[in-house]
N, C-alpha and C positions, 0 to 999 in steps of 0.2 A: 125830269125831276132827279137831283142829286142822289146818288146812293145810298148815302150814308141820312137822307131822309125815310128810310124804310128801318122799321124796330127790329124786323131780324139780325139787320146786318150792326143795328145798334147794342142790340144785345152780344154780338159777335166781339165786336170792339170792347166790350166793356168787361169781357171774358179774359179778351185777351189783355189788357192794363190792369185787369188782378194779378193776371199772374204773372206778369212783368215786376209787378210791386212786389209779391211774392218772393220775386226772385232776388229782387236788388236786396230789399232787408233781410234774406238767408245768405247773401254774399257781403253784406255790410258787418250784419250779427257774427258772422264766420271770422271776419277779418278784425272784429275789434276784440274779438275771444280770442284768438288764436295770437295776439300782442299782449295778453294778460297772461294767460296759461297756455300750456302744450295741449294742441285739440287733439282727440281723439281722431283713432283714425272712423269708428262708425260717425262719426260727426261730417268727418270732409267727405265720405262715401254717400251720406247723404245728400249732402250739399249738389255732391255732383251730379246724385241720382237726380234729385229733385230739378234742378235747373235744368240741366237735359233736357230731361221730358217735358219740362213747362216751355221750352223754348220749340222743340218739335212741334208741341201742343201747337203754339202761337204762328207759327211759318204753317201748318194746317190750314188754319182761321184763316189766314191772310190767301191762301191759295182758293179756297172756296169762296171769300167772298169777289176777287178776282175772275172766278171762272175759268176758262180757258186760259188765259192771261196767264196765270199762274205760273202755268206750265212752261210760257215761253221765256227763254233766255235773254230777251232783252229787257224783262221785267226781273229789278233786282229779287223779290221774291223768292225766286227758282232757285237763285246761288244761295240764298237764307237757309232755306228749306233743306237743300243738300248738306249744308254745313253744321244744320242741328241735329240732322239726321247723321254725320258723321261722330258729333259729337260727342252722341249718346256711344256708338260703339270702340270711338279711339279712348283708350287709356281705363280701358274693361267696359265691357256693353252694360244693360241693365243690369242680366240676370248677376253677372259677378258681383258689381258693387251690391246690392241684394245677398248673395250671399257671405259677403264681406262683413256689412251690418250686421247679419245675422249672429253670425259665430263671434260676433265680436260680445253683443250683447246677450250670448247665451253663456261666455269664459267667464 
């Protein structure tokens, strides 16, 4: 029986295409604002907070429902996972964009 015939791993999938959507239209929303007006900088700290994590989130998903697999490098996966996880910490980790937001919106 096919994999993706089990409702866990359907529920999995369908977690992770939220937050794919999620992602595209806070990167579409960003980019059609940001040709109208000058964006905030809490605005892009978000953006990148947000996408990050939903992208870690989703290379997560995909490792767990893989299994083992996951982990190995000839499943592209692995390289995903690394690179969402780099993502988050290249060009300030969580906690700075967090505290970027913050103090932006507390001036």
């Amino acid at each position: 029986q096919p994999i993706c015939n089990f409702q866990l791993i359907q529920r999995r999938l369908a977690r992770m295409y939220g937050l794919l959507c999620n992602m595209r239209n806070f990167v579409f929303a960003d980019f059609l604002a940001g040709r109208k007006v000058r964006m905030s900088t809490a605005d892009i700290c978000a953006g990148k907070l947000y996408c990050c994590e939903a992208a870690t989130q989703i290379t997560m998903e995909a490792i767990h429902i893989l299994g083992g697999n996951g982990y190995m490098e000839e499943y592209e996966v692995e390289r995903l996972a690394r690179d969402a996880k780099l993502m988050e910490l290249g060009g300030g980790t969580t906690e700075i964009q967090e505290l970027t937001i913050a103090r932006h919106l507390i001036a």
